[in-house]
N, C-alpha and C positions, 0 to 999 in steps of 0.2 A: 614102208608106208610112212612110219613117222619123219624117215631123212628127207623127204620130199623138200624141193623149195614152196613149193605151197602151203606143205605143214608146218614149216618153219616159218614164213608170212603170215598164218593165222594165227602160229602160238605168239609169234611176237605182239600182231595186231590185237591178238585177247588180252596178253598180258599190260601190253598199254593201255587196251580200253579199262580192264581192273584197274588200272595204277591212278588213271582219269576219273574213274569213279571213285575212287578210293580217296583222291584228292579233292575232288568236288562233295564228296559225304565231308571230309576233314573241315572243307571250307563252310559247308552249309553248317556241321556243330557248331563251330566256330561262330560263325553269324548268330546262329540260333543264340546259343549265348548270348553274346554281345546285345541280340535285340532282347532277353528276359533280364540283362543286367541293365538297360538301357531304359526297358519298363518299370524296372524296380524304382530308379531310380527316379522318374516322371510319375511314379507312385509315392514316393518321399519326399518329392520336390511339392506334389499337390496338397498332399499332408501340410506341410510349411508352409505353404499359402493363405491356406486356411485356418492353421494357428493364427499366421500373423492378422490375416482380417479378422479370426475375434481380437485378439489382442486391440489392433489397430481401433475399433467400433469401441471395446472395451476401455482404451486410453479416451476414443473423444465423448465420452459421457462423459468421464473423471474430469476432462479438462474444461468442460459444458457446465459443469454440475460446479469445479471449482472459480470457473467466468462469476457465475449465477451467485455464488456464494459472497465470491468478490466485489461483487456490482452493487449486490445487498449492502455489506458491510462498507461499503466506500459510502453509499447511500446516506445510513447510520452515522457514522464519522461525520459526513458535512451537516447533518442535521445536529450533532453535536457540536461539531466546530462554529453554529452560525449560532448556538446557544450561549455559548463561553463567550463570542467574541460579544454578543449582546450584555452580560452578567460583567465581563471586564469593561467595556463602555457604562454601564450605570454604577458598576464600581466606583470606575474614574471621577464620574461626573458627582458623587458621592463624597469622594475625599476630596474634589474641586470645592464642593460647599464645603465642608470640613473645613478645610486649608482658609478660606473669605472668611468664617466662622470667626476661626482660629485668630487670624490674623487684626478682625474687627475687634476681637475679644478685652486685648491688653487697653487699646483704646477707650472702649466701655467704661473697663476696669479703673482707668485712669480718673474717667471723668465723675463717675461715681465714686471713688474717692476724694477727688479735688470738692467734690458736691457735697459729701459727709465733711469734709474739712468747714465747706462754707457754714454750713448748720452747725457748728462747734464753734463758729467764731473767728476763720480764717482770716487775714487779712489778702488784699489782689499781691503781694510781695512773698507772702508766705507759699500761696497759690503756684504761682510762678516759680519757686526755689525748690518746695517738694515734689510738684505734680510734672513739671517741665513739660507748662501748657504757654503759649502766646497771653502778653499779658491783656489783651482785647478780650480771649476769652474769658481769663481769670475776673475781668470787671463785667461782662454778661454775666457768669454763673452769679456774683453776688449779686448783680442788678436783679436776676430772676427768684434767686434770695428771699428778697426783700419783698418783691411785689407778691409770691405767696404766704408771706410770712403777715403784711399786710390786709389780704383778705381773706 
């Protein structure tokens, strides 16, 4: 009974269908896998996205919050800078008097000493040789002299 061709058609055809099944279990582990390695992975990948978007939220405060800081302090600085440049402009104009001052000064000096000279007794030649004034002025100053000396 078992030499039959029939029962050797069946034992064949069973033993392929096993081998079929056996390779289709093999293939579906296989798969199985691959799709729970496959999930893992679109499980760690989602993980990571979502670091990065805090991250990412967490960078644009930082970088909001340093605009915001920056924008201030720029702010600050030109209200400083339009101070100084205002403080160097009256500076300027400061040592401009100063420097007219300065420069009208020795002039002054000159003529109020030629004028002390006059009230001592100067003559317009003495006037002229010590004070190295124009001799027109040196006979003003004693002319003026004389006319206070007068009344």
């Amino acid at each position: 009974m078992f030499n039959t061709p029939e029962f050797l058609i069946l034992a064949i055809v069973t033993t392929l269908l096993f081998l079929v099944i056996l390779v289709l279990f093999n293939s579906v582990r296989s798969l199985s896998r691959k799709v729970r390695l496959t999930e893992t992975n679109i499980s760690s990948n989602e993980l990571l996205v979502n670091q990065l978007q805090t991250l990412f939220i967490t960078l644009d405060k930082s970088v909001k919050e340093l605009n915001n800081q920056h924008t201030s302090e720029n702010t600050e600085l030109n209200q400083v800078t339009k101070q100084l440049e205002h403080r160097i402009k009256s500076i300027q104009e400061d040592i401009n008097k100063l420097q007219q001052t300065q420069a009208q000064q020795p002039e002054d000096k000159l003529y109020s000493r030629a004028f002390k000279m006059v009230e001592l007794g100067a003559d317009v030649a003495e006037l002229v040789r010590e004070c190295d004034i124009p001799r027109a002025e040196a006979e003003m100053l004693i002319s003026i002299h004389q006319k206070q000396s007068t009344t």
